[in-house]
KEBAFI-100802 format. One record per residue (C-alpha): residue number from 1; residue in three letters; x, y, z. Coordinates in pm, 1 decimal. Example, Ala and Ser with C-alpha at 12.3 -4.5 7.8 and 13.67 -1.06 7.14 Angstrom:
! residues 2
<k=1&r=ALA&x=1230.0&y=-450.0&z=780.0> $
<k=2&r=SER&x=1367.0&y=-106.0&z=714.0> $
***
This chain:
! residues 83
<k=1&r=UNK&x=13289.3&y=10912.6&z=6165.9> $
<k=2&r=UNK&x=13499.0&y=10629.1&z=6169.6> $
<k=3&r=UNK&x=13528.7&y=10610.7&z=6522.2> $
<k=4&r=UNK&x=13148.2&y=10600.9&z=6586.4> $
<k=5&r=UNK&x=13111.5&y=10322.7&z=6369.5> $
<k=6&r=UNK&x=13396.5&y=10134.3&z=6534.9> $
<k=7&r=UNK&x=13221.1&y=10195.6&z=6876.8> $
<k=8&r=UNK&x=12882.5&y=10102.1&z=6720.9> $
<k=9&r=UNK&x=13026.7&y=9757.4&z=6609.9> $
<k=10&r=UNK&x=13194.1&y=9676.4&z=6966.4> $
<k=11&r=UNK&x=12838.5&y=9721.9&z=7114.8> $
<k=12&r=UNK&x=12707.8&y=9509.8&z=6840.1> $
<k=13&r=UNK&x=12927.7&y=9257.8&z=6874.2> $
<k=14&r=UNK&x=12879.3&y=9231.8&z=7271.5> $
<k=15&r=UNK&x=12464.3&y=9166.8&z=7211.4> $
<k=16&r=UNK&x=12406.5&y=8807.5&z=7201.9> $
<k=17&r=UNK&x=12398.1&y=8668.8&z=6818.6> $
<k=18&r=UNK&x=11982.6&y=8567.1&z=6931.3> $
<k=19&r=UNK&x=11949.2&y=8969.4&z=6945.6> $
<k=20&r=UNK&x=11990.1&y=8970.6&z=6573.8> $
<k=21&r=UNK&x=11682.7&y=9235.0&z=6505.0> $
<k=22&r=UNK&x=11760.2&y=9410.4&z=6838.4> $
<k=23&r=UNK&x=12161.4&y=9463.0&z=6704.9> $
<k=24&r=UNK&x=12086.7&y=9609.9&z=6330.2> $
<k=25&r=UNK&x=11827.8&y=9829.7&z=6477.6> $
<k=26&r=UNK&x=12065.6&y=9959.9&z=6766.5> $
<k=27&r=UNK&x=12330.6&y=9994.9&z=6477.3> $
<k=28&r=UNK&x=12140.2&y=10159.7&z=6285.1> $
<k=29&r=UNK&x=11996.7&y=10458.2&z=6534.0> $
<k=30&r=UNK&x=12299.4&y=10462.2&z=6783.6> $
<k=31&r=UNK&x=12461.2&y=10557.8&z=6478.4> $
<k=32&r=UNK&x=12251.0&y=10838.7&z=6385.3> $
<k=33&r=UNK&x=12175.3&y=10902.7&z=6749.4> $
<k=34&r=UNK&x=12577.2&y=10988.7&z=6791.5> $
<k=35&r=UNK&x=12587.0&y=11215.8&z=6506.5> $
<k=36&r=UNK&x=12311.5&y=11399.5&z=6597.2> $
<k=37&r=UNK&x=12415.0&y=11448.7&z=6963.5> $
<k=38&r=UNK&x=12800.9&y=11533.1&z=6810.1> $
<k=39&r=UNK&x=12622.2&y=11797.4&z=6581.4> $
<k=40&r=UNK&x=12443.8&y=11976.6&z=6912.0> $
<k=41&r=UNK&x=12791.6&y=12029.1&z=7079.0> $
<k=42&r=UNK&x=12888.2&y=12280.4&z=6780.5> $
<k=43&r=UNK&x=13253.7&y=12165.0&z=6759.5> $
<k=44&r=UNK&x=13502.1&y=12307.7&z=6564.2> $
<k=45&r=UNK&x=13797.0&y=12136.8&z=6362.0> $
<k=46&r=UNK&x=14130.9&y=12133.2&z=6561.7> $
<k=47&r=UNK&x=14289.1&y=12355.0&z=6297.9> $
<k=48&r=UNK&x=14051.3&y=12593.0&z=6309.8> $
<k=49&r=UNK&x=14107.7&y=12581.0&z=6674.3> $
<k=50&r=UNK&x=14450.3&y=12600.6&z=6677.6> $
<k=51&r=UNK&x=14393.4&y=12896.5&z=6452.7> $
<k=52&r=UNK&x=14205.3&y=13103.3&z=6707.3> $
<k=53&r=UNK&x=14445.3&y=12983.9&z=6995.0> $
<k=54&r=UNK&x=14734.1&y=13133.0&z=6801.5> $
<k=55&r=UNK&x=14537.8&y=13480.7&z=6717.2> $
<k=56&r=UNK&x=14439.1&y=13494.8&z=7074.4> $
<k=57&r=UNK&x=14782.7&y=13438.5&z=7211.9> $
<k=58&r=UNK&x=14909.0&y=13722.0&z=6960.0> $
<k=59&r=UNK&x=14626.7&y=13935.5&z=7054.8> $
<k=60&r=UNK&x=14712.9&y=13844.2&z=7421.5> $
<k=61&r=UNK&x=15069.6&y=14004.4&z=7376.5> $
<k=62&r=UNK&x=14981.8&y=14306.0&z=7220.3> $
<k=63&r=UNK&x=14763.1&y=14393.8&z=7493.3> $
<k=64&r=UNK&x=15049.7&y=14337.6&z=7730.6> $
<k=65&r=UNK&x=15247.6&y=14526.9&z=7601.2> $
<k=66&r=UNK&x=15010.3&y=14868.6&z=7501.1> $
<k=67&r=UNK&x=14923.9&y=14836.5&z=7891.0> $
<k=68&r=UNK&x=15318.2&y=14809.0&z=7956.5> $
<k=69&r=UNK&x=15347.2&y=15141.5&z=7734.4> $
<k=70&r=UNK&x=15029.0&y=15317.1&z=7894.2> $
<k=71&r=UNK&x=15216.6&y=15240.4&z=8276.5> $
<k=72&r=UNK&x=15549.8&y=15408.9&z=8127.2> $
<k=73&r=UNK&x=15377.2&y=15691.9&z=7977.6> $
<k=74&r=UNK&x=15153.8&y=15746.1&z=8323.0> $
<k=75&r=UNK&x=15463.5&y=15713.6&z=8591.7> $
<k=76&r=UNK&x=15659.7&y=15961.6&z=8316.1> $
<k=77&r=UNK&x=15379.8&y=16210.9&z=8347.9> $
<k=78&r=UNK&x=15306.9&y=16175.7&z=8696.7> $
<k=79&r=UNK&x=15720.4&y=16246.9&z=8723.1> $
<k=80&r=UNK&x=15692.0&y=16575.9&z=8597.1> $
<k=81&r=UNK&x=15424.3&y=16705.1&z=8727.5> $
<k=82&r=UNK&x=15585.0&y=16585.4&z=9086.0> $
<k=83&r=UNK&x=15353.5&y=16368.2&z=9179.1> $
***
């Protein structure tokens, strides 16, 4: 959680050095406070992500074209029986 802690330190290092208390408690809980918000939003790693994006996108296609086939196969019945 680099990043976090990077944003926990700018806020830190805005508070007035008299806030001395006030800064290593906020450090300590905003901290904690931004993990434990991060963990409600059930992310998922970007690979893993890209992952699904690129079964979808075959899945996607596959579809496309059974529902291409299914067309064919209906205007080639509906041909001979006249239709």
């Amino acid at each position: 959680m680099g990043r976090l802690d990077a944003l926990s330190n700018r806020i830190n290092a805005l508070m007035p050095s008299q806030l001395a208390t006030l800064r290593a408690s906020l450090h300590k809980n905003a901290g904690a406070l931004f993990q434990s918000q991060l963990a409600k939003l059930d992310l998922v790693p970007r690979t893993e992500f890209e992952a699904s994006r690129r079964m979808l996108e075959h899945t996607r296609a596959k579809l496309d074209a059974l529902e291409a086939q299914i067309a064919k196969h209906e205007a080639s019945e509906s041909k001979q029986r006249g239709e």
